[in-house]
ChimeraX commands (.cxc) that place a marker at each C-alpha (Angstrom):
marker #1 position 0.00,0.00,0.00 radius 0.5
marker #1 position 0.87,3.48,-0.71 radius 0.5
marker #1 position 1.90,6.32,2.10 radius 0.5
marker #1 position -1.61,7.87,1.61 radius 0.5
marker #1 position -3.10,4.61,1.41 radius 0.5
marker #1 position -1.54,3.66,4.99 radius 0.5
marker #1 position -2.38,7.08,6.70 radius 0.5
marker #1 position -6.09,6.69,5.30 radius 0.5
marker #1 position -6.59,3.28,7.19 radius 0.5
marker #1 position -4.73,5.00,10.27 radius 0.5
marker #1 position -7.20,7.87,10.14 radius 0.5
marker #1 position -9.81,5.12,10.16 radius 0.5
marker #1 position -9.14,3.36,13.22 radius 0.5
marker #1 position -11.46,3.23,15.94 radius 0.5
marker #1 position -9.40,4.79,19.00 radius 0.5
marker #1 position -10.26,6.95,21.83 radius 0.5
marker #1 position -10.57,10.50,21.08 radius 0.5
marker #1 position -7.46,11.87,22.60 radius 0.5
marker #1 position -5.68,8.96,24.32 radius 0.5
marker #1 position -2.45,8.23,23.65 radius 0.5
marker #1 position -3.49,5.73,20.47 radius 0.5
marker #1 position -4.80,8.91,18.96 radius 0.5
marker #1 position -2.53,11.58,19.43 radius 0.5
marker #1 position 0.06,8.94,18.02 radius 0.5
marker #1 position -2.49,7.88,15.41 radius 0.5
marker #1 position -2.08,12.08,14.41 radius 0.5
marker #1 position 1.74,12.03,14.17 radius 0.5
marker #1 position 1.21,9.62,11.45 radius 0.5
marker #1 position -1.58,10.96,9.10 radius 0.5
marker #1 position 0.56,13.97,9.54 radius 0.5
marker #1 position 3.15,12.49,8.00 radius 0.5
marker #1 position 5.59,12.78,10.78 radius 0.5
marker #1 position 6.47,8.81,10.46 radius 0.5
marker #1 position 7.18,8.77,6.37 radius 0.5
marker #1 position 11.19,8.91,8.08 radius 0.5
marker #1 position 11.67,7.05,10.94 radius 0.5
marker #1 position 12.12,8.15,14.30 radius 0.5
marker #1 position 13.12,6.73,17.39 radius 0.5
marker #1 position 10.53,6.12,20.42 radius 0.5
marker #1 position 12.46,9.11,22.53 radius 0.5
marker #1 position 11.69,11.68,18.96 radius 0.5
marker #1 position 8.15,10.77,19.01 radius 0.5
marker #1 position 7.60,11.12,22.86 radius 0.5
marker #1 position 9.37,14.60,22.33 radius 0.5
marker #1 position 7.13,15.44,19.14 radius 0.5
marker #1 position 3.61,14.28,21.15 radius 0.5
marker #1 position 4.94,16.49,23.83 radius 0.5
marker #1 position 5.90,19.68,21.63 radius 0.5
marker #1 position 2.31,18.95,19.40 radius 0.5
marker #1 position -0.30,17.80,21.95 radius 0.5
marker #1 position 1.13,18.82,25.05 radius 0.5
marker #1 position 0.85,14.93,26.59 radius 0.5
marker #1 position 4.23,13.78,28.23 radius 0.5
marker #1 position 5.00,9.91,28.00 radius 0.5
marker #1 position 7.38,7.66,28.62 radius 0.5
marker #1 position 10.03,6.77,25.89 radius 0.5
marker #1 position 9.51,2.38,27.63 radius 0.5
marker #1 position 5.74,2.75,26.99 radius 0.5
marker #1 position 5.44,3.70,22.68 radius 0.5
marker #1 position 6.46,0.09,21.36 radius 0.5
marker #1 position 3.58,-0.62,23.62 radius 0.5
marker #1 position 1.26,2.75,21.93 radius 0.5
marker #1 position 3.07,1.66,18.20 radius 0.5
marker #1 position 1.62,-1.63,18.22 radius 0.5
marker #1 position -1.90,-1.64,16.92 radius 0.5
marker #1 position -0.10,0.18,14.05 radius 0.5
marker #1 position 2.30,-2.17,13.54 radius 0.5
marker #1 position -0.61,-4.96,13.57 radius 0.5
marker #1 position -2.67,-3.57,11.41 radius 0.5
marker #1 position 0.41,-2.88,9.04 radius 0.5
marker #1 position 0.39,1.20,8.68 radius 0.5
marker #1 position 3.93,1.12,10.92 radius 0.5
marker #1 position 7.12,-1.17,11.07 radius 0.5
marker #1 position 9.15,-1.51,13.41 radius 0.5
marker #1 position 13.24,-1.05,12.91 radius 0.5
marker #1 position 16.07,-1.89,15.35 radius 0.5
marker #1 position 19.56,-1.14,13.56 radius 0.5
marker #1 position 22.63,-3.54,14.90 radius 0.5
marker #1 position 23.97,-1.67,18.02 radius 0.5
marker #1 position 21.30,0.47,18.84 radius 0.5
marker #1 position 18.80,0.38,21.73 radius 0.5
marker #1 position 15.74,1.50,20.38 radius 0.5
marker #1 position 13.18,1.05,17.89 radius 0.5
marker #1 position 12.58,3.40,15.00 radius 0.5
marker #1 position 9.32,3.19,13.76 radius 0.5
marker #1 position 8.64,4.24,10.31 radius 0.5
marker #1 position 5.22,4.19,7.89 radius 0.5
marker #1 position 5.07,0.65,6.32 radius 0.5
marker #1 position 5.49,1.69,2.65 radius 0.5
marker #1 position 9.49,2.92,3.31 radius 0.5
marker #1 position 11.46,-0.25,3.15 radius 0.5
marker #1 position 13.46,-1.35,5.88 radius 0.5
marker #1 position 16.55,-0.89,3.73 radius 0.5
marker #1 position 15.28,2.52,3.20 radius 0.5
marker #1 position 14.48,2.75,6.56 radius 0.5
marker #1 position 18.28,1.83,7.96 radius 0.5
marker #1 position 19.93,4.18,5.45 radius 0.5
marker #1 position 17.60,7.51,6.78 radius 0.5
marker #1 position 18.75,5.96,10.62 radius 0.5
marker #1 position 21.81,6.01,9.51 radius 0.5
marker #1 position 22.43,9.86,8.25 radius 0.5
marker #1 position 20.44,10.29,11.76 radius 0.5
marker #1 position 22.84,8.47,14.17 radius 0.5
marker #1 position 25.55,10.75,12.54 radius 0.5
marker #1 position 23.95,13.86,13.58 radius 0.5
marker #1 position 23.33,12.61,16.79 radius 0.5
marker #1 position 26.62,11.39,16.89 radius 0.5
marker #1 position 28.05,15.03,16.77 radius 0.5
marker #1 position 25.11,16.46,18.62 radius 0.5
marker #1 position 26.67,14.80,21.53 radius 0.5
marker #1 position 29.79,16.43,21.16 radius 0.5
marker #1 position 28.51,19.73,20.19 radius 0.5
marker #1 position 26.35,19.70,23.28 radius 0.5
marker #1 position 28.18,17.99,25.88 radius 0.5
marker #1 position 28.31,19.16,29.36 radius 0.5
marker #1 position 31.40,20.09,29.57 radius 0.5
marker #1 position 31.35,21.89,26.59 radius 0.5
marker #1 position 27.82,23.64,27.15 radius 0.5
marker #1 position 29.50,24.64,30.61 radius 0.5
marker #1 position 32.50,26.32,29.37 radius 0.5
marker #1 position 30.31,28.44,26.54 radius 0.5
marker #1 position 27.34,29.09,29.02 radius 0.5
marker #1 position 28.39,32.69,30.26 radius 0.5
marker #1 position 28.80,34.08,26.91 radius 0.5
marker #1 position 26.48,31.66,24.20 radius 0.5
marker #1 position 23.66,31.10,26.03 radius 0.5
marker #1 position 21.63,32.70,23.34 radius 0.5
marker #1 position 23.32,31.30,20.42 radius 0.5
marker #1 position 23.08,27.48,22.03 radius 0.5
marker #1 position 19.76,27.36,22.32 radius 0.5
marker #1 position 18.91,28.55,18.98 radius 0.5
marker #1 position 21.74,26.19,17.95 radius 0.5
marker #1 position 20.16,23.32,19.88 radius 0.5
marker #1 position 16.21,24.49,17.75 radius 0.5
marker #1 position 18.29,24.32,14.65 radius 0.5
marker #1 position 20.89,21.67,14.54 radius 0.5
marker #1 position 20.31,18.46,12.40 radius 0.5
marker #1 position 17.36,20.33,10.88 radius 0.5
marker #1 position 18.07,23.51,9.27 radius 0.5
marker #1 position 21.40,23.51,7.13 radius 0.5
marker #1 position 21.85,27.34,6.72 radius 0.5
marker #1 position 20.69,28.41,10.32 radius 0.5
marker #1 position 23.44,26.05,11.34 radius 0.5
marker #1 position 26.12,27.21,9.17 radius 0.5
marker #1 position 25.64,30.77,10.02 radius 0.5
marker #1 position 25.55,30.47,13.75 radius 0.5
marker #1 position 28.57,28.02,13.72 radius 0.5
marker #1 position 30.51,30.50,12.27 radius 0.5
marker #1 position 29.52,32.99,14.48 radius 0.5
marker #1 position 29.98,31.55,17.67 radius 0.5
marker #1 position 33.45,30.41,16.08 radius 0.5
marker #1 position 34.21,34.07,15.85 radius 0.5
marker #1 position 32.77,35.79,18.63 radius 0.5
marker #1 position 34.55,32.94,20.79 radius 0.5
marker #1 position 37.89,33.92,19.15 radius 0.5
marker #1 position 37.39,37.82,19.91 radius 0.5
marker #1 position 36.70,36.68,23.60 radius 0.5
marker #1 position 39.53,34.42,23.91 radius 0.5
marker #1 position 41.92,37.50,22.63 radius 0.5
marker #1 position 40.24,39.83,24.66 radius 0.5
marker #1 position 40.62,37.29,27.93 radius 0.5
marker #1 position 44.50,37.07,26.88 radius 0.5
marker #1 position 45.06,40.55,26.47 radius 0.5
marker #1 position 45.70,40.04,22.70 radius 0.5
marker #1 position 42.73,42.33,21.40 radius 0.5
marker #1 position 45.13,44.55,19.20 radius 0.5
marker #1 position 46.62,41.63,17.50 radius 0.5
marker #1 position 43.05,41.16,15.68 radius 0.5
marker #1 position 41.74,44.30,15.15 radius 0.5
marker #1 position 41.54,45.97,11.97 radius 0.5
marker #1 position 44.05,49.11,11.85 radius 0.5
marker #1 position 41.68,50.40,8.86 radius 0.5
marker #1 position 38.48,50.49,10.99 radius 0.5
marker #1 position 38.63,51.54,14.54 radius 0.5
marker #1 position 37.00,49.22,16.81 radius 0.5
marker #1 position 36.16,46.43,13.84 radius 0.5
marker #1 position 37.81,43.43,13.62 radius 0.5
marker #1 position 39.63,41.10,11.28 radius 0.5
marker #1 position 38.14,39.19,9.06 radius 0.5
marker #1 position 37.12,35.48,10.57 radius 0.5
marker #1 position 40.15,33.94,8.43 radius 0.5
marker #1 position 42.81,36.28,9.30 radius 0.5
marker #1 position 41.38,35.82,13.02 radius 0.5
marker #1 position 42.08,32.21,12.80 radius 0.5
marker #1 position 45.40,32.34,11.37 radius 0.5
marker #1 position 46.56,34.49,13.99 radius 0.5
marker #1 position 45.53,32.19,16.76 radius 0.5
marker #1 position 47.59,29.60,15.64 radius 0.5
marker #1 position 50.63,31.75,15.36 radius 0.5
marker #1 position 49.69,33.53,19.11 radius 0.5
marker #1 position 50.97,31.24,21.73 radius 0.5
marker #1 position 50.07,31.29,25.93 radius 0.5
marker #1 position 52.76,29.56,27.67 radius 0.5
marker #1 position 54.61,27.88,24.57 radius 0.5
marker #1 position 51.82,26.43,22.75 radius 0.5
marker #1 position 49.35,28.03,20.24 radius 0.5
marker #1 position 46.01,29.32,21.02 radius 0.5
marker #1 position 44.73,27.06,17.98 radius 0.5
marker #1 position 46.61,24.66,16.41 radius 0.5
marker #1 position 48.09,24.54,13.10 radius 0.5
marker #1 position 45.63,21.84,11.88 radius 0.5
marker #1 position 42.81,23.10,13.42 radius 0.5
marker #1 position 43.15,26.13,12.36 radius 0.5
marker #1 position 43.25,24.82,8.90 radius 0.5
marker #1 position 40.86,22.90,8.91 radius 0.5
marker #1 position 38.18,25.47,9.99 radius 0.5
marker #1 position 38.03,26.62,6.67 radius 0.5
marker #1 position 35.61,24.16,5.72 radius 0.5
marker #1 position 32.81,26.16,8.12 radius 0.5
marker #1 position 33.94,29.28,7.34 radius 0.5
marker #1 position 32.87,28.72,3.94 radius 0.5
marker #1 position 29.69,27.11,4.96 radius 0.5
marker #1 position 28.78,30.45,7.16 radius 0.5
marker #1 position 29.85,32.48,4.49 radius 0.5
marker #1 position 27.37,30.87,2.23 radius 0.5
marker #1 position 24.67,30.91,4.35 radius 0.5
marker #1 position 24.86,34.60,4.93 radius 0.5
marker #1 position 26.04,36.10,2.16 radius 0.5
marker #1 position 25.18,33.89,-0.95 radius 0.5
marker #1 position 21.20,34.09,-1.88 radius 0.5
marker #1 position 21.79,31.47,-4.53 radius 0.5
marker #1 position 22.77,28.51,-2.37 radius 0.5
marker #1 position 21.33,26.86,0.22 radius 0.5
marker #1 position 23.78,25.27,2.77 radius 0.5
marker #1 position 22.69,21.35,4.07 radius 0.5
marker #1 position 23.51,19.59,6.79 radius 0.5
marker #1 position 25.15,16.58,4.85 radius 0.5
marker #1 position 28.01,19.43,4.19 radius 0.5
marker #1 position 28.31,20.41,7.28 radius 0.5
marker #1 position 28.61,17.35,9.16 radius 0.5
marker #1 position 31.70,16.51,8.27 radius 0.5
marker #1 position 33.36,19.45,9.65 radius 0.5
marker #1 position 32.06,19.22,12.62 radius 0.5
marker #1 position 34.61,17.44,14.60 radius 0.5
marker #1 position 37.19,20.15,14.01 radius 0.5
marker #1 position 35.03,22.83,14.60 radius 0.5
marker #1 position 34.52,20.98,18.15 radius 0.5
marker #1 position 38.01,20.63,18.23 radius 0.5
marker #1 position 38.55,24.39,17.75 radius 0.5
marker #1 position 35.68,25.17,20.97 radius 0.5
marker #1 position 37.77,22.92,22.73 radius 0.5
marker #1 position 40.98,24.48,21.99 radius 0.5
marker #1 position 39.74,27.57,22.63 radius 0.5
marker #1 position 37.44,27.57,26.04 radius 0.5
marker #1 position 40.18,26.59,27.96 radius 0.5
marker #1 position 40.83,30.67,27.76 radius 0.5
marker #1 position 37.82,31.75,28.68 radius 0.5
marker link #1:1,2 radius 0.2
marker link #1:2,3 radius 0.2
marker link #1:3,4 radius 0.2
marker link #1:4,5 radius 0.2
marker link #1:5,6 radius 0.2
marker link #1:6,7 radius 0.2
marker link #1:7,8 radius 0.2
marker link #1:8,9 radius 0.2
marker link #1:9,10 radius 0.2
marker link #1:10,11 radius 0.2
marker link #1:11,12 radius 0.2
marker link #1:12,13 radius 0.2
marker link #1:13,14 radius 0.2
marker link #1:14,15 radius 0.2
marker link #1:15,16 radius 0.2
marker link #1:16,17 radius 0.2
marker link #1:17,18 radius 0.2
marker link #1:18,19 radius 0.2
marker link #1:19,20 radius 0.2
marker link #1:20,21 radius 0.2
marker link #1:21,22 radius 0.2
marker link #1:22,23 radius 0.2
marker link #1:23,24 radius 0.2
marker link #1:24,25 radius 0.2
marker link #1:25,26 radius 0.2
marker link #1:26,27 radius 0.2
marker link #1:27,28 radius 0.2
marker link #1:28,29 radius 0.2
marker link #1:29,30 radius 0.2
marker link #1:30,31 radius 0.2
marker link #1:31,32 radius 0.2
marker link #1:32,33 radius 0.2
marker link #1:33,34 radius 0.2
marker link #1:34,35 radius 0.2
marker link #1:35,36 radius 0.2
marker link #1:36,37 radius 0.2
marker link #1:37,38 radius 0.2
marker link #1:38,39 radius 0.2
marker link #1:39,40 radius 0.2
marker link #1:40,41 radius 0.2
marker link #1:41,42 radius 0.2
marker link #1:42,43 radius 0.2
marker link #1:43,44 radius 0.2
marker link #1:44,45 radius 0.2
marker link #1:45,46 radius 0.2
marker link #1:46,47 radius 0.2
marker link #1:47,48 radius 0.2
marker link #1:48,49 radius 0.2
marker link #1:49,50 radius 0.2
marker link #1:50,51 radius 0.2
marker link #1:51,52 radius 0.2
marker link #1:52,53 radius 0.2
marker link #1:53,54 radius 0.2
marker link #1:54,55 radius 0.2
marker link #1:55,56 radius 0.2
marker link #1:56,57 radius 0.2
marker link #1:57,58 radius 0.2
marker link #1:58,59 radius 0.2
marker link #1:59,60 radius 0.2
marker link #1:60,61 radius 0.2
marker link #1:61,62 radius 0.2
marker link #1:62,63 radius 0.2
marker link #1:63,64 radius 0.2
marker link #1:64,65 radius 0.2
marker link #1:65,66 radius 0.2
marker link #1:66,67 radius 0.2
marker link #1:67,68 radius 0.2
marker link #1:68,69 radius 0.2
marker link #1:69,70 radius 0.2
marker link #1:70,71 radius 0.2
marker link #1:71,72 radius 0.2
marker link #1:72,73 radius 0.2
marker link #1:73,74 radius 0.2
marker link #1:74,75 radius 0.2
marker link #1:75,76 radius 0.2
marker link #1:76,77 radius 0.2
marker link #1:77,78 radius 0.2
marker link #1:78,79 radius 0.2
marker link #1:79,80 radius 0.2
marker link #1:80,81 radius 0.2
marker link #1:81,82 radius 0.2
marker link #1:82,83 radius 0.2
marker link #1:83,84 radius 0.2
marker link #1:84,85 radius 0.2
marker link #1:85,86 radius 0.2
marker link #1:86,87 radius 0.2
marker link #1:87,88 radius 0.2
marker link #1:88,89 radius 0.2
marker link #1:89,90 radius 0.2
marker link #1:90,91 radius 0.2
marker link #1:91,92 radius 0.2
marker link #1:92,93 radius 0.2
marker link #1:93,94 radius 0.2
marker link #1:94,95 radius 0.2
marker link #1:95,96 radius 0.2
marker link #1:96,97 radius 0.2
marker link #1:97,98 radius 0.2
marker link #1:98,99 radius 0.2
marker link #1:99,100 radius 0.2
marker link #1:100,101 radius 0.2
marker link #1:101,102 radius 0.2
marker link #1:102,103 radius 0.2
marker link #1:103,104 radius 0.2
marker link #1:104,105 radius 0.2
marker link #1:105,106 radius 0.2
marker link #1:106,107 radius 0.2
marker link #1:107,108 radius 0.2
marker link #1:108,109 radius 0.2
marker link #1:109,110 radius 0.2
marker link #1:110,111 radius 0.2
marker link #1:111,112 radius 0.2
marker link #1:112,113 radius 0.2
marker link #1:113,114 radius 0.2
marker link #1:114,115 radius 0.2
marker link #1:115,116 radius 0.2
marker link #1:116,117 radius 0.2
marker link #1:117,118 radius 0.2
marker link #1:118,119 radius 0.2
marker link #1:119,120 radius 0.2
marker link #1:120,121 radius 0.2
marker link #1:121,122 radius 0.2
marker link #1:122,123 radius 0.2
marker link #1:123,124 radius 0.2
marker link #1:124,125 radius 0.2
marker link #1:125,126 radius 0.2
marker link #1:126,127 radius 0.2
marker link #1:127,128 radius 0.2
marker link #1:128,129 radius 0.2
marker link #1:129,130 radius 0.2
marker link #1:130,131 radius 0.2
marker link #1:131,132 radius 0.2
marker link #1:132,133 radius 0.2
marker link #1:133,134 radius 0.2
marker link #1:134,135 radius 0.2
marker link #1:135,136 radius 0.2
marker link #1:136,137 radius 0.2
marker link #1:137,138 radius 0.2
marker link #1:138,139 radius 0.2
marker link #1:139,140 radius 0.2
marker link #1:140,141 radius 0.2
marker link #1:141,142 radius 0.2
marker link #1:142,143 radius 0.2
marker link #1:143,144 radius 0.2
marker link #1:144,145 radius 0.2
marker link #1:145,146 radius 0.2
marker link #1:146,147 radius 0.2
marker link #1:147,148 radius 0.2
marker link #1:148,149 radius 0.2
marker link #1:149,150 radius 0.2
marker link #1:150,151 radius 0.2
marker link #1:151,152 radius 0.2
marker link #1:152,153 radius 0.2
marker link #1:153,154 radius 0.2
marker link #1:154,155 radius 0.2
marker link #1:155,156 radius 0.2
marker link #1:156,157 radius 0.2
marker link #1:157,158 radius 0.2
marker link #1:158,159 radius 0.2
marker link #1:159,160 radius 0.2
marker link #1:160,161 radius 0.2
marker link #1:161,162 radius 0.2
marker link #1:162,163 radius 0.2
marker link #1:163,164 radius 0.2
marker link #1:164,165 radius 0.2
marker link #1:165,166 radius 0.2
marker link #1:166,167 radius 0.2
marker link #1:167,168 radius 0.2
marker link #1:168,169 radius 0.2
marker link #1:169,170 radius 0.2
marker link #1:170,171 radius 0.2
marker link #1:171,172 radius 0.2
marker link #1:172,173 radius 0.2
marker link #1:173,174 radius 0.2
marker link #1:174,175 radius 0.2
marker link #1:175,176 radius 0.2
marker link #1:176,177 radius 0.2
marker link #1:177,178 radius 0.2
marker link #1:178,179 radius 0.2
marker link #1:179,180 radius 0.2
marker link #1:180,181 radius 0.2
marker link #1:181,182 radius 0.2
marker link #1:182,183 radius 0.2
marker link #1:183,184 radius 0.2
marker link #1:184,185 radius 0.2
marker link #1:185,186 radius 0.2
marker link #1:186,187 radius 0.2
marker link #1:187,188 radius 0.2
marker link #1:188,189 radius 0.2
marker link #1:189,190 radius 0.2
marker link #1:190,191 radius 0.2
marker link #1:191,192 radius 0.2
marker link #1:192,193 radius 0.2
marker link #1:193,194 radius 0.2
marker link #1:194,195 radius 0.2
marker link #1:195,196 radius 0.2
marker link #1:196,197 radius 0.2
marker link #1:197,198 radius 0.2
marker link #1:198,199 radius 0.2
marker link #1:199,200 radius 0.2
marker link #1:200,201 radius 0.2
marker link #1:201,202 radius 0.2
marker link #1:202,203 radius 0.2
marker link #1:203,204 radius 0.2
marker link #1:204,205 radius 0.2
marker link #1:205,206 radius 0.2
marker link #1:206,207 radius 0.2
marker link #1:207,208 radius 0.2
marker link #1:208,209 radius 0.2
marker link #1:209,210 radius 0.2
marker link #1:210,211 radius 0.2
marker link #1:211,212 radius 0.2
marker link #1:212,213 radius 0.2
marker link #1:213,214 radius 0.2
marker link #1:214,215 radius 0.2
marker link #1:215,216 radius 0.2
marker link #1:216,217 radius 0.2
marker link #1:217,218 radius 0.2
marker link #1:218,219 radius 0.2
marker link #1:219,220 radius 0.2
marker link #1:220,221 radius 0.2
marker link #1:221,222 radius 0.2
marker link #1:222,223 radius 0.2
marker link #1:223,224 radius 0.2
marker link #1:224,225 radius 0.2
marker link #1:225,226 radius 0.2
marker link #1:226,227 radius 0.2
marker link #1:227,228 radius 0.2
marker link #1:228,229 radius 0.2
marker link #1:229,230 radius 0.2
marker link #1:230,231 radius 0.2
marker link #1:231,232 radius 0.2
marker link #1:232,233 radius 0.2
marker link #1:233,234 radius 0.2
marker link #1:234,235 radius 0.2
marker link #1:235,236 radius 0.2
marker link #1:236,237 radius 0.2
marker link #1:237,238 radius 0.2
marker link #1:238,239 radius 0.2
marker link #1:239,240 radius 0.2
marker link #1:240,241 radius 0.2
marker link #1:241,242 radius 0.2
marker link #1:242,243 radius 0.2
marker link #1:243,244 radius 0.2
marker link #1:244,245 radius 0.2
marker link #1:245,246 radius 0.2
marker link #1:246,247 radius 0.2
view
C-alpha cells in the first residue's frame, strides 16, 4: 500500500478520542512517520504537538496496533537500543539508510552539546546554544551561520581574555575586527605559555565552516545542508575545545 493509502486506514481506526493511540495515530496521518524516528523523537514530538508527556519504555507498547494492522514497522539497527518506527510503505533498507544519516547527527550532537562543553560556553552563548540546539540536524543554513559565528565571537573573547585584542583588530576600521580567516590564522601563530592558542591543523581545517557560514549569509543562490556540514564538525569541536580553555 501506498503512504496515503496507509495514513487513510490510520485515520480510520477506531481509538479513543485523545488517548495516547490517537494523538500517536495524528503524528502519522501527519506524516511525521514517512522517516523514521526513534521512540524518545516521538515522545518529544507528542509532547511539543499535543502537550501529553509519556514515557520513551511505553510507545512500542502505543506503536503496536499500528504495527498490527500494518500502517507502521518496526526497525532496530545492529547496536542500537531502540526502535525506529517508520510508515510501512518505506522499506526497511530505506528505513536503515535515513537511521543512519540520523545516528551521525546525533553522533556530533553529543559532542557539540556535551556538558562540559555547554558549561564552558554558558556565560557568553547562552543565546546562540539554544537557537543552535532548535536548529541543529534540521536547518542547514541556520546552522552554518551560527557556527561561524559563535566560532568568531569565541575567538574575539579568547583575545580579549589574553590581552591580545590589538593583534586582531583591523588598523583600517577603529573598533572592527579582522576578518574570521585572518582571526584564525593568527591564533595559531599567538601562543600562551609555549603552545598556540589554535593549532596549526585546526586552524586549517576550519576553513571548511567558514565557507559554509559564508554561504549561508552572504550567498542568496545557495542553500547550505547539513550533509556538508557534518563533516566538519569534529574540528570545529576541536577548535571550541581548543579555545574555552581561555575563557
Amino acid at each position: 500500500m501506498s503512504g496515503d493509502e496507509l495514513k487513510a486506514s490510520a485515520a480510520a481506526l477506531t481509538l479513543q478520542r485523545g488517548g495516547p493511540h490517537d494523538l500517536f495515530r495524528r503524528l502519522v496521518v501527519d506524516g511525521i512517520l514517512d522517516l523514521p524516528l526513534s521512540s524518545a523523537e516521538l515522545v518529544r514530538r507528542v509532547a511539543e504537538t499535543f502537550g501529553q508527556k509519556y514515557e520513551t519504555r511505553h510507545v512500542q507498547t502505543y506503536m503496536r496496533k499500528f504495527m498490527d494492522a500494518g500502517i507502521i514497522r518496526a526497525v532496530k539497527p545492529k547496536a542500537v537500543r531502540s526502535n525506529y518506527y517508520v510508515i510501512a510503505s518505506v522499506t526497511r533498507e530505506e528505513a536503515l539508510r535515513e537511521i543512519g544519516k540520523d545516528r551521525r547527527v546525533l553522533e556530533v550532537e553529543a559532542q557539540l552539546f556535551s556538558d562540559t562543553l555547554v558549561k564552558a560556553l554558558a556565560r557568553n552563548f547562552s543565546t546562540e546554544i539554544a537557537e543552535l540546539q532548535t536548529n541543529f540536524g534540521k536547518h542547514g543554513n541556520a546552522t552554518a551561520f551560527l557556527l561561524r559565528k559563535i566560532l568568531e565571537k569565541l575567538l574575539i573573547i579568547v583575545f580579549g581574555k589574553l590581552g591580545r585584542t590589538s593583534a586582531i583588530e583591523d588598523k583600517s576600521r577603529p573598533g572592527g575586527w579582522r576578518g574570521l580567516q585572518e582571526i584564525v590564522d593568527i591564533a595559531s601563530r599567538e601562543k600562551v605559555s609555549g603552545l598556540p592558542v589554535l593549532t596549526g591543523r585546526t586552524a586549517t581545517e576550519l576553513r571548511g565552516i567558514k565557507f559554509l557560514g559564508d554561504t549561508a549569509a552572504h550567498n542568496p543562490l545557495v542553500d547550505v545542508e547539513m550533509p556538508t556540514i557534518i563533516p566538519q564538525m569534529p574540528f570545529l569541536v576541536t577548535a571550541f575545545g581548543e579555545l574555552s580553555r581561555h575563557l
